[in-house]
FITI-816490 format. One record per atom (N, C-alpha, C): x, y, z; residue in three letters. Coordinates in pm, whole numbers, plus 32768, in hexadecimal, padded with zeros to 4 digits. Each point is the difference from the previous one (the first is absolute). Layout:
XYZAla;...
//
This chain:
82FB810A7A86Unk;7F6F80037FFCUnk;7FD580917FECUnk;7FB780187FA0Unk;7FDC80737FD1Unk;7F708037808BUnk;7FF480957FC4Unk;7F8480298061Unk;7FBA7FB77FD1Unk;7FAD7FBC807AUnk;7F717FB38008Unk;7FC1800E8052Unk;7F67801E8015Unk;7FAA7FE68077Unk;80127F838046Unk;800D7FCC8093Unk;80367FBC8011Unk;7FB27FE580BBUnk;7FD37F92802BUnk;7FC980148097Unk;80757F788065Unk;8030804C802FUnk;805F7FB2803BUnk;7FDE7FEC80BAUnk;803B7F65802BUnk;7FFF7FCC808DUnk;807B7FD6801FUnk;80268080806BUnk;80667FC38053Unk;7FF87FC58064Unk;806F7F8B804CUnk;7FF37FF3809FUnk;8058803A8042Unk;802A7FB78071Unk;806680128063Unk;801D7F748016Unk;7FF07FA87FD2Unk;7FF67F6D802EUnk;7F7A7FA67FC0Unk;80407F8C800DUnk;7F877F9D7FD3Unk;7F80802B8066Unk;7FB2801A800FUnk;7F7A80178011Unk;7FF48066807FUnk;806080697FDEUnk;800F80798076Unk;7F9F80777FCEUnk;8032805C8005Unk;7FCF80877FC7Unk;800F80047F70Unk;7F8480417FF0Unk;7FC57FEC7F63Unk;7FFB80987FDAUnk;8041802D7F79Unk;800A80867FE6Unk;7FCC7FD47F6EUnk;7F6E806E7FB1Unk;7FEC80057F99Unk;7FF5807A7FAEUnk;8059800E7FD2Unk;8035808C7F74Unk;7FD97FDF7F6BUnk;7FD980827FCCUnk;7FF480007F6AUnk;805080717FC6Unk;805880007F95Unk;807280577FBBUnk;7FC77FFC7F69Unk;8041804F7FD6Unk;80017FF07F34Unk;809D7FCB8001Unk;80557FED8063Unk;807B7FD37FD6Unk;801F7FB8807DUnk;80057F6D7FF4Unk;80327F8B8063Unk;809C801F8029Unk;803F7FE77FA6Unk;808C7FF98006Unk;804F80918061Unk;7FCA806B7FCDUnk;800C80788034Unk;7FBD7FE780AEUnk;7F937FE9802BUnk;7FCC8006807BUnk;80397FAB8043Unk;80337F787FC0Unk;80347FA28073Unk;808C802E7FE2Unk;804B804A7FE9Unk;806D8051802FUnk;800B802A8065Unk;7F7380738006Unk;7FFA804A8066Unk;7FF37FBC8085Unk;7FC37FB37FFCUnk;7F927F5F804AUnk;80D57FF3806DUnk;802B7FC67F8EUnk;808D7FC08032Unk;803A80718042Unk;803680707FC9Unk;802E8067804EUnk;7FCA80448030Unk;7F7B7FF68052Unk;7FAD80448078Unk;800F806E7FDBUnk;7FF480387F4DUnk;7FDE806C8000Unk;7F42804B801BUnk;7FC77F7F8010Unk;7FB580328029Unk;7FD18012809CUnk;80008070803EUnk;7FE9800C8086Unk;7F8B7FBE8031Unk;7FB57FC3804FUnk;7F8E7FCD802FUnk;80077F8C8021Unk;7F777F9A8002Unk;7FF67F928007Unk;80447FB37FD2Unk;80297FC27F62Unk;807C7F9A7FF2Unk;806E8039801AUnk;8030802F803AUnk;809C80338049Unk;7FFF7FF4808AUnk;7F7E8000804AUnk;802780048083Unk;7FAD7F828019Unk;7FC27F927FBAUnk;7FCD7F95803CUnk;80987F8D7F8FUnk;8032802F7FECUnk;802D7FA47F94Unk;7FF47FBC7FAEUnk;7FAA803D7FADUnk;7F847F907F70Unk;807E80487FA6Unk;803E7F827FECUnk;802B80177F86Unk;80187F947F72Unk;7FCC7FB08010Unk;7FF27F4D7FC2Unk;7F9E7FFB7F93Unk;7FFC80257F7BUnk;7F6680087FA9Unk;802D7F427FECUnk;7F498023801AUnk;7FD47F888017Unk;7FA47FEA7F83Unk;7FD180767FC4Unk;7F927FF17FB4Unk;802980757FA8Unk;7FC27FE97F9DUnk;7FC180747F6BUnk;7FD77FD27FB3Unk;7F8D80817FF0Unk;7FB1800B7F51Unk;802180727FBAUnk;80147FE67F77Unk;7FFE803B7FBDUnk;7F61802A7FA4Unk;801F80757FFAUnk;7F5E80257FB2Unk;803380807FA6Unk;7F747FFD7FABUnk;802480957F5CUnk;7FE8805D8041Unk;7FC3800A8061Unk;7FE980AA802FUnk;8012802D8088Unk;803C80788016Unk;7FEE801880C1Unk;7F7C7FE18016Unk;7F8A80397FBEUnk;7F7A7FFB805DUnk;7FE17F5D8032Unk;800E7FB37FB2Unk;7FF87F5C800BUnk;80307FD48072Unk;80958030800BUnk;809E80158074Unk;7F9E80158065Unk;7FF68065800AUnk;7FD980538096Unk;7F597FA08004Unk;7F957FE97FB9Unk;7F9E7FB28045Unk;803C7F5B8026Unk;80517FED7FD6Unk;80257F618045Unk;804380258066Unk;804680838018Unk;806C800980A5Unk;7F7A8027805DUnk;7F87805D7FCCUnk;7FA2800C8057Unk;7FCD7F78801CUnk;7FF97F957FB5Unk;7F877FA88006Unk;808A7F8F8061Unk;807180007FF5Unk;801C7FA18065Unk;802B80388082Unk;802E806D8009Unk;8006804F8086Unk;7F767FF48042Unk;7F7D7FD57FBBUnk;7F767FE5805AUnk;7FED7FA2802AUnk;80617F947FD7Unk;80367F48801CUnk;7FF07FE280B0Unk;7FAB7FD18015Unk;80797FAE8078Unk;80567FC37FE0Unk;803C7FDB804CUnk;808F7FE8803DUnk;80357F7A7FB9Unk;7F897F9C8037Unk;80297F977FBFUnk;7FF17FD57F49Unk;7F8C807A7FAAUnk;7FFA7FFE7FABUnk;806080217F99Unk;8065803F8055Unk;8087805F7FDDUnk;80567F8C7FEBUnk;80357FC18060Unk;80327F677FFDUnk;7FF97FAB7FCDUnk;7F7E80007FBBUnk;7FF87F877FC0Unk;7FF980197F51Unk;7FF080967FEBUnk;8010804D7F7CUnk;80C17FBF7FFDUnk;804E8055803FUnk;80797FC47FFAUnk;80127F5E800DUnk;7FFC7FCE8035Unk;80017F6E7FF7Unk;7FD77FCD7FADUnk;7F9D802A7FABUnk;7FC97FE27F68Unk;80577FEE7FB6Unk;807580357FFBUnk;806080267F97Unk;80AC7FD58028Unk;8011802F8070Unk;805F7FDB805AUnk;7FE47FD38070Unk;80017F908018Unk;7FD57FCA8076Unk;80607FEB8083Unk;80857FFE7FBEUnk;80938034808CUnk;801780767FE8Unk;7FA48069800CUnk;802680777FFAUnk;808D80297FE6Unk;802C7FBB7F70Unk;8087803C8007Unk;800680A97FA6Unk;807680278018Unk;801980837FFCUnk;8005800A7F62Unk;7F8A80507FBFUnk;801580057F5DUnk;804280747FBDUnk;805380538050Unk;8043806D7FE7Unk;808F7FA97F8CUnk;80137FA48039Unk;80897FD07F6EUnk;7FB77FBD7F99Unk;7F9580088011Unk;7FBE7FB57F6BUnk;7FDD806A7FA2Unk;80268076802EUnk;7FF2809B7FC7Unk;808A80427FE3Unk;80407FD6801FUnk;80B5800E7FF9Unk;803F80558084Unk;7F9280198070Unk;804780458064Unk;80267F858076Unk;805280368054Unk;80157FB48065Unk;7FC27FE3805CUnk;7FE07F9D8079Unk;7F91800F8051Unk;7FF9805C8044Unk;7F78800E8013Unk;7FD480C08069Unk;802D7FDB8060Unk;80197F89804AUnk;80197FFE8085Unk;8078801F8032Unk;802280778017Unk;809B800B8046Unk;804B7F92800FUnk;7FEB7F8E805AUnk;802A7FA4804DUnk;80187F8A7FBDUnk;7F9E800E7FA6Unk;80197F9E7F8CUnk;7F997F808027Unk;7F8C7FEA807BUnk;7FB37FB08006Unk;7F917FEC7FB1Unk;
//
């Protein structure tokens, strides 16, 4: 997958902790995502499961949809994913990587 603007939702579990990121490169960030190269929040709550993505033509587009659902409640977040995937399964091998989840749940 080439660079793309891109607004991505991870979990930690079917309807646990909800992590929402935007990259110009998916494939590259949920690397990092998997090997806790990134220090912070998904490394120390364990969101590592994309549950969700859009793709869009431009960062500015990117970054107003990660602002506009990070303003979501909770349950509006849930049910955006469930729209699409409704067993929150792990869409990291439908991208050719392996699942984010260490553990393999």
């Amino acid at each position: 997958m080439e660079k793309q603007p891109c607004v991505y939702i991870l979990s930690s579990r079917p309807y646990g902790t909800i992590y929402i990121g935007v990259t110009s490169n998916l494939m590259s960030r949920l690397h990092q995502h998997l090997g806790n190269a990134l220090p912070g929040f998904t490394a120390r709550y364990a969101v590592h499961q994309l549950v969700r993505f859009e793709m869009f033509g431009d960062m500015e587009r990117a970054i107003l949809r990660e602002k506009q659902l990070k303003r979501w409640h909770r349950q509006w977040k849930i049910n955006l994913i469930e729209s699409d995937n409704p067993h929150w399964a792990d869409l990291a091998p439908s991208l050719g990587l392996p699942p984010l989840r260490p553990d393999g749940c």
